[in-house]
C-alpha positions in Angstrom: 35.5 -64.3 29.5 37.2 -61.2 28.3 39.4 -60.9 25.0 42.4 -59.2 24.1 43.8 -58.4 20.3 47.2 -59.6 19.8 48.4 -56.0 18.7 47.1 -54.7 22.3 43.9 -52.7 21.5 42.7 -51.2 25.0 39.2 -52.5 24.3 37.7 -55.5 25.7 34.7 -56.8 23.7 32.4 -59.6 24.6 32.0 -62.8 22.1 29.2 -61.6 20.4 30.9 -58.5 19.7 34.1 -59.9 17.8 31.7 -63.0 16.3 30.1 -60.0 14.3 33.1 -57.2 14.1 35.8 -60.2 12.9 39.2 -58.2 13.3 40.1 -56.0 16.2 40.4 -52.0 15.2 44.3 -51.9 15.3 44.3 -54.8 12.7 44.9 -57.7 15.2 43.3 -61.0 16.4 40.9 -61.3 19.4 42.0 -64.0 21.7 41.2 -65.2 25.0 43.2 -63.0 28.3 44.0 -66.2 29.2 43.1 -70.2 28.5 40.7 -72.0 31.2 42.3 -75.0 32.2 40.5 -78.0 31.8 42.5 -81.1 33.0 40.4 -81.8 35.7 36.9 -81.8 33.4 38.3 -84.8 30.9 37.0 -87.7 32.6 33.3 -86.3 32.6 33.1 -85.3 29.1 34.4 -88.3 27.9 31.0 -90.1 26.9 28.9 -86.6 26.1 27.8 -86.6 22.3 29.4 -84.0 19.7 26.8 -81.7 20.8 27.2 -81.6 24.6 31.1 -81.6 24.2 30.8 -78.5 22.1 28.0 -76.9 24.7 30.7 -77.6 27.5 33.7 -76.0 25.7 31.9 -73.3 24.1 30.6 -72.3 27.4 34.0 -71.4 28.5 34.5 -68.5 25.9 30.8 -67.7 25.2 29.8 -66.1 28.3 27.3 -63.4 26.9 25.1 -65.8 25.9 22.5 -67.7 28.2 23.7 -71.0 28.5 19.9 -72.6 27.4 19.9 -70.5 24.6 23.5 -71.5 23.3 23.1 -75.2 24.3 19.9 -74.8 22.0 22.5 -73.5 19.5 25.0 -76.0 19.9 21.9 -78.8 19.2 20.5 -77.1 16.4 24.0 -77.6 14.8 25.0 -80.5 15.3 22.7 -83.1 14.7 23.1 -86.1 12.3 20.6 -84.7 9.7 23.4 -82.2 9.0 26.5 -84.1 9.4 25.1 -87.1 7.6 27.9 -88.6 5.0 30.8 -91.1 6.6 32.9 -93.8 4.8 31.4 -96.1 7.4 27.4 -95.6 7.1 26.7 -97.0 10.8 29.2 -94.2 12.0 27.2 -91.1 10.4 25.8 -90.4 13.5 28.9 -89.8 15.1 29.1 -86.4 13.7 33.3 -87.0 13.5 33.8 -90.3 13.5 37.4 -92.4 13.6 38.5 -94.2 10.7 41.7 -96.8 12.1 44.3 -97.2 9.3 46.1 -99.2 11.6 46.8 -99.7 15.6 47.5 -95.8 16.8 47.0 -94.6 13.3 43.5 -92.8 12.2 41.7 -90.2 10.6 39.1 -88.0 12.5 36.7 -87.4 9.7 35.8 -83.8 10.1 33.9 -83.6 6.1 30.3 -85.4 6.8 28.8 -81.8 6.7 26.7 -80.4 3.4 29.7 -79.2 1.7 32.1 -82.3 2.3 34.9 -80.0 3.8 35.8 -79.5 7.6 35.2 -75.8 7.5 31.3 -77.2 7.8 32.2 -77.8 11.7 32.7 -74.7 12.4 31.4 -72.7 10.2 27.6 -74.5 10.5 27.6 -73.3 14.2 28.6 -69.5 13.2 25.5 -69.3 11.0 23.1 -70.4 13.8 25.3 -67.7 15.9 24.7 -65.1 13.3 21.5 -65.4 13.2 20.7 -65.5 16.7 22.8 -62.3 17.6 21.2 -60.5 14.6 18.0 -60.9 15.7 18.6 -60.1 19.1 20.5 -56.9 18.4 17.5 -56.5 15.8 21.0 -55.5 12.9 21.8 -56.7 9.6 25.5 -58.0 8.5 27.6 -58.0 5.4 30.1 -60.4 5.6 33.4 -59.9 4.0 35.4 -63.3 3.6 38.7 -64.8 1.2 38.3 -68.4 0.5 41.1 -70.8 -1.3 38.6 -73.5 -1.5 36.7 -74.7 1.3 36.0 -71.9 3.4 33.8 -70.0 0.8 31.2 -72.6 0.4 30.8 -73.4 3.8 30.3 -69.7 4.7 27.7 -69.6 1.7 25.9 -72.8 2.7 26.0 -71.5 6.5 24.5 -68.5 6.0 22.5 -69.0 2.6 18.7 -67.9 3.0 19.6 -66.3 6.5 17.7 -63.1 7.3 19.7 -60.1 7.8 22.8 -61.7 6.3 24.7 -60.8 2.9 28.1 -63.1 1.8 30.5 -61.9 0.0 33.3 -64.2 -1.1 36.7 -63.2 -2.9 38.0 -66.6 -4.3 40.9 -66.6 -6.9 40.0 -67.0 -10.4 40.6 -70.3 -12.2 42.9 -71.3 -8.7 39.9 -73.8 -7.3 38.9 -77.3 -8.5 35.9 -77.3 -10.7 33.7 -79.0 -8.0 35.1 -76.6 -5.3 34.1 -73.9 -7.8 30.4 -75.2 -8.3 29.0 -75.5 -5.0 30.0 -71.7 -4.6 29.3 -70.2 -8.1 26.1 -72.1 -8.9 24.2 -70.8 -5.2 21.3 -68.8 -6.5 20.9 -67.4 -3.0 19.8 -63.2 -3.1 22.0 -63.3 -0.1 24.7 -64.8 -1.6 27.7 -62.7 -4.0 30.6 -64.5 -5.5 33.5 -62.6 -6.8 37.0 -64.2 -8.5 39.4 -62.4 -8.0 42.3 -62.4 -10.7 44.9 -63.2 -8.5 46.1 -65.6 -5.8 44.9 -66.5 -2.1 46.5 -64.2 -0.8 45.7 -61.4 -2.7 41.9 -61.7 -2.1 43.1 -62.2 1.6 44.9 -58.7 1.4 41.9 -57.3 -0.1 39.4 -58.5 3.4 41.9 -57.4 5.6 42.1 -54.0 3.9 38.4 -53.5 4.2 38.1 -54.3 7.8 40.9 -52.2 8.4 38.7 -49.2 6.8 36.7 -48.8 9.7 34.8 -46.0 8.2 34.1 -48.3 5.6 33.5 -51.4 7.9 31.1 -49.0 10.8 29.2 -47.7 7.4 28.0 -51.1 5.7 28.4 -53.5 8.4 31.3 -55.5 7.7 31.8 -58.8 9.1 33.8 -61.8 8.9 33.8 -65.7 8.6 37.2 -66.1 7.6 39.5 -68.0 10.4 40.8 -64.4 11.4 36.8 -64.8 13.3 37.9 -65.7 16.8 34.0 -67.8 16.6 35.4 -69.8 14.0 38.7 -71.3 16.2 36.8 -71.7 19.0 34.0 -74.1 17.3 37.1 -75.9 15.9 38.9 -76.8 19.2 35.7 -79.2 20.2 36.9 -81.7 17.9 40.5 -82.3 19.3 38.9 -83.0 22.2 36.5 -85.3 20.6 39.0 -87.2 18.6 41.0 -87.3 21.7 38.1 -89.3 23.5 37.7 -91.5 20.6 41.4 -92.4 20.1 42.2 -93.1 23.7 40.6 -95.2 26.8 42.0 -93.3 29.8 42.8 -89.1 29.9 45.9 -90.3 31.2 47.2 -91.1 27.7 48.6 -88.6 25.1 48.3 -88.6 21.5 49.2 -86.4 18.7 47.7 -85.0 15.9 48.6 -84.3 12.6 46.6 -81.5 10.6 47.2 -80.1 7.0 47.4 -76.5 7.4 47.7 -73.3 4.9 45.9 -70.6 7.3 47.0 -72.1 10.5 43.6 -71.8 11.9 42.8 -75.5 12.0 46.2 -76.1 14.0 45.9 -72.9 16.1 42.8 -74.4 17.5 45.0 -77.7 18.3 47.1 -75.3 19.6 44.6 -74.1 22.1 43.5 -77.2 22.7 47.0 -78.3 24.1 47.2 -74.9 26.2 43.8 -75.8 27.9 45.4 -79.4 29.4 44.2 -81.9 26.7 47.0 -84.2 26.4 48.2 -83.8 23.2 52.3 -84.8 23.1 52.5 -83.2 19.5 51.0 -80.8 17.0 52.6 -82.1 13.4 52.0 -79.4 10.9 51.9 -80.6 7.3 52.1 -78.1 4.2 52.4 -78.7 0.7 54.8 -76.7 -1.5 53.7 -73.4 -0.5 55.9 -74.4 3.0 56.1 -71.1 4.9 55.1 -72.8 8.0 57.1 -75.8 7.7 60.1 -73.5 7.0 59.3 -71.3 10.0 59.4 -74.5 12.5 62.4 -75.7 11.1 64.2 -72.6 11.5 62.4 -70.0 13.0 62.2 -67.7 10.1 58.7 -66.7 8.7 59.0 -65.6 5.7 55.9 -65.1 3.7 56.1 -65.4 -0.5 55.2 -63.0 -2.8 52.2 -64.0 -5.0 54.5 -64.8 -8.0 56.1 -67.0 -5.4 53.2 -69.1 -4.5 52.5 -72.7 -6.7 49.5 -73.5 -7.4 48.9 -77.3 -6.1 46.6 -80.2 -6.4 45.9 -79.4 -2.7 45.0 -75.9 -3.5 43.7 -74.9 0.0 46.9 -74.4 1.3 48.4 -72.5 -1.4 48.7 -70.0 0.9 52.0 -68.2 1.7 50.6 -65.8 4.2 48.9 -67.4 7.7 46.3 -65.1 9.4 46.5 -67.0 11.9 49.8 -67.6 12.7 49.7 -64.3 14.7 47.9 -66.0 17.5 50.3 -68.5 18.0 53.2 -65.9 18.2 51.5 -63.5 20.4 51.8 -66.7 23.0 55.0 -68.0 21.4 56.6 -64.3 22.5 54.7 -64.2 26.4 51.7 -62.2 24.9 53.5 -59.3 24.0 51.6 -56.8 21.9 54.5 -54.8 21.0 57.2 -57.9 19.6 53.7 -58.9 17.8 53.3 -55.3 16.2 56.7 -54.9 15.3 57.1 -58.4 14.0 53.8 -57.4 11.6 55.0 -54.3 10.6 57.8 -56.4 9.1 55.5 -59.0 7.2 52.8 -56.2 5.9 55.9 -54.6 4.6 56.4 -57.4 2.2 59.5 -58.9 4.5 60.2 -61.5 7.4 61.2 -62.1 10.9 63.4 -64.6 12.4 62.6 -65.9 16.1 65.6 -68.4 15.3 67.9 -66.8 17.7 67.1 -65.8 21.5 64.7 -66.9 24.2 61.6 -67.4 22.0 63.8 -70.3 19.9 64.2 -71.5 23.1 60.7 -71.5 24.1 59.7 -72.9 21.0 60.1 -77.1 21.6 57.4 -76.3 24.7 54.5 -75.9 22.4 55.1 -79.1 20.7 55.0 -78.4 16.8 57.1 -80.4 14.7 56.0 -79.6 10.7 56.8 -81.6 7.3 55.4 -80.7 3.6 54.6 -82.6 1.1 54.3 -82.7 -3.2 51.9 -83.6 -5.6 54.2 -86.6 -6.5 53.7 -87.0 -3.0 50.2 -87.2 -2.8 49.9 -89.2 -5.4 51.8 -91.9 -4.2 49.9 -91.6 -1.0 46.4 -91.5 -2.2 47.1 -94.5 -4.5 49.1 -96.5 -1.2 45.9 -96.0 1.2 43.5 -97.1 -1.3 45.8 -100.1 -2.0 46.0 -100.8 1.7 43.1 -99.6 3.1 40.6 -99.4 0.6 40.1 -95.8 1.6 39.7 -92.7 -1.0 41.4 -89.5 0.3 41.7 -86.3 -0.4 44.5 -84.4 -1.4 44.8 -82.8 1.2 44.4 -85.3 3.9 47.3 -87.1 1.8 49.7 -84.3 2.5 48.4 -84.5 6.1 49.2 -88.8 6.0 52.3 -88.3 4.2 54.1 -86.0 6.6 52.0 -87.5 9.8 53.7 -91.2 8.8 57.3 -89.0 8.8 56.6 -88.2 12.9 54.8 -91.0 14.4 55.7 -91.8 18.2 55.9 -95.3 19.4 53.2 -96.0 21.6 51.4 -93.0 20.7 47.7 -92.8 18.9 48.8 -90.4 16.1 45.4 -88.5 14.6 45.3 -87.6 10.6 43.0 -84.4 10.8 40.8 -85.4 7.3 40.2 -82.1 5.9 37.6 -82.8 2.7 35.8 -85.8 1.1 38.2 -87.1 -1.9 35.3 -85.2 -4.5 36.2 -82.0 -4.3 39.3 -83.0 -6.0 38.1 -85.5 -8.6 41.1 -84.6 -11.3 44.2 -85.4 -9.2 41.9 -88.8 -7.6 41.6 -89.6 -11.4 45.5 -89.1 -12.0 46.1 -91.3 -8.7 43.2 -93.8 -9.0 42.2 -93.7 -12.7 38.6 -93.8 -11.7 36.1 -91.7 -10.4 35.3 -90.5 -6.9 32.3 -91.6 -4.7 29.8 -88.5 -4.4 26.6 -88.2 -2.5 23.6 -87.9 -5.2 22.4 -84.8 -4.2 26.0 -83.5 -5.6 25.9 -85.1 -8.9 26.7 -82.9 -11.8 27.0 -79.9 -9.9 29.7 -78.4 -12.3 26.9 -78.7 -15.0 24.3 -75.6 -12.9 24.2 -72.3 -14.2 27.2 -70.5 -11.9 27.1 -66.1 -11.1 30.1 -64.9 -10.0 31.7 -61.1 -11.0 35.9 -61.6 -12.2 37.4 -58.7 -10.9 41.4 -57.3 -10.7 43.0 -57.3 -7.0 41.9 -54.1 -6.7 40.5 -52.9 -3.2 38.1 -50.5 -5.1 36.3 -52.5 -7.6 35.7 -54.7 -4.6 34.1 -52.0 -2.7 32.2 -50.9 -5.6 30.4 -54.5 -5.8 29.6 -54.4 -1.5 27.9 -50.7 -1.8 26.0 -51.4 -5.3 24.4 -54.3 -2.9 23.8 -52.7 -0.1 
């Protein structure tokens, strides 16, 4: 398999290579030269287990890797000891199992991993990775990641005690819920470096992409990545469409559509990819909450990122994001893999402005990949957590709300439609007790987390003082 950045750097690095280097050198995305096609595969890997699906799939885009070795990978990761919690005990095996609301309605619960958020998925499997192609190469790594909630403590619990592996993670100061906070801050892990960054998101983002853009900087003290801009990350992500896909239909001649709540477009880009690899999936509904850049781009065509001072902070604060690092992949194909629209369309957004694809043949192109998008408030997700516990019984996140709210707004008759769950209703115990008046369920091992000693350096937005923390570790 070789990979191509999606600002056309000449360079054609294996798997391994981009797991540990992140970004490409001219500042764009690695990405596949071209999909493999898997139509004809669907029918056999219907009944293989999480595992085995994600050997199958990964083997398609891992191809420096002895297949043994990374089916021994694949294993270690996903096994039920790791993926353990699940509203429905009996299903905790399943690694993602299917939660019916109603006929052609269901969540794919993606949060039964140690830190009750669906970045454990993928992020589980790139620690395993890490390690393996550190110790191969016999090299350390320093990885450099921005988190708005969940990201940041699945990287640290990935990669926590790993030889030859340092984390540091830019969150934004006093932006996180208190438990989201916890399981990062109170990690007493040598290998593991917190810093808050006073600031939003995206300004922590800014700060990543900056330093992997050094490449001095990056050569001399081994920067990595984890964030979704990690081309490892999407990939570990697509096995679950198809897996949700299995479980939601009986024949592979049926199509479904999924709906997934979405601030860096890297959950939905790897639906995305998913589609362009022949899994039937009709639609790709993309829910936001106020921070709607996304949802205004697919109703229009205009991307136009927010300034910081334009970006609310939300009871679902991992999508109070206004800037999508990963919505580059999806208009490098959106514009027939053109490295040149893509770099003159960036040159635009880094510049603090917008594009517009409204007008032209790429508006017409558009309605072929299949998004349709929505957004949703926190009035909004009140009324929708409170409605599916009335109805269902069921606790949900906040952001799983947004993702029911705007998934109920595009359902197709006759269609399975598939609510991506994005984080176990815990992590966001204040707005459940605004919505429910009462507590959230959370395993025992997590009780009074917020009450551990937490380490974690406040710092401005400032590229500098960020630097200063990596090379005083180092």
């Amino acid at each position: 398999m070789k990979y191509i950045s999606t600002r056309g750097h000449a360079g054609h690095p294996s798997f391994c290579d981009i797991l540990l280097g992140g970004l490409a050198p001219d500042g764009g995305l690695y990405l596949p030269e071209s999909y493999p096609q898997v139509a004809d595969r669907l029918a056999a890997w219907r009944e293989l287990s999480y595992s085995e699906l994600a050997f199958e799939i990964l083997s398609l885009y891992i191809t420096d890797i002895p297949a043994a070795d990374l089916e021994a990978i694949c294993d270690k990761t996903y096994t039920a000891q790791t993926y353990r919690w699940s509203r429905d005990a009996g299903k905790a095996r399943d690694i993602v199992p299917l939660t019916s609301l109603e006929p052609d309605f269901h969540l794919l619960e993606l949060s039964n991993g140690p830190t009750l958020a669906f970045k454990d998925m993928a992020m589980q499997l790139l620690g395993n990775l890490f390690e393996y192609v550190l110790d191969k190469r016999g090299e350390t790594i320093n990885i450099l990641g921005a988190t708005s909630g969940d990201t940041g403590s699945a990287a640290e619990y990935a990669m926590r005690g790993k030889h030859n592996v340092r984390v540091f993670m830019l969150s934004p100061e006093g932006k996180m819920s208190a438990f989201q906070r916890a399981q990062m801050y109170s990690l007493q892990d040598e290998n593991i470096f917190n810093i808050a960054v006073r600031g939003m998101f995206d300004d922590a983002q800014d700060i990543v992409k900056a330093v992997s853009n050094d490449a001095e900087f990056k050569a001399k003290y081994k920067i990595g990545a984890v964030n979704s801009i990690n081309w490892a990350r999407v990939a570990a992500q697509i096995v679950y469409y198809f897996k949700g896909y299995f479980e939601a239909t009986q024949s592979c001649a049926e199509e479904v559509v999924f709906c997934v709540p979405s601030g860096n477009f890297g959950n939905i880009c790897a639906g995305h990819i998913a589609r362009m690899m022949g899994l039937p999936i009709a639609r790709l509904v993309l829910a936001t909450n106020e921070n709607d850049v996304l949802d205004e781009f697919f109703r229009t065509g205009i991307y136009r990122p927010r300034a910081t001072t334009e970006t609310y902070v939300t009871s679902s604060p991992s999508m109070d994001i206004s800037k999508a690092s990963n919505f580059e992949r999806f208009i490098f194909d959106l514009v027939g893999r053109d490295p040149a629209i893509v770099r003159q369309l960036w040159r635009q957004v880094d510049a603090g402005g917008s594009f517009s694809l409204a007008d032209g043949p790429f508006a017409a192109r558009l309605p072929d990949y299949g998004f349709v998008s929505g957004c949703s408030s926190h009035a909004d997700r009140l009324a929708t957590i409170r409605d599916v516990w009335a109805r269902y019984g069921l606790m949900i996140d906040t952001h799983t709300a947004d993702g029911v709210k705007v998934a109920r707004e595009h359902r197709v008759a006759g269609l399975p439609m598939i609510v991506l769950e994005t984080a176990q209703a815990v992590k966001f115990a204040e707005t459940i007790r605004e919505a429910l008046d009462r507590e959230p369920v959370r395993p025992k091992e997590l009780e009074g987390i917020e009450d551990l000693p937490q380490r974690v350096e406040v710092v401005d937005a400032a590229l500098d003082q960020v630097k200063d923390i990596i090379v005083l570790h180092c």
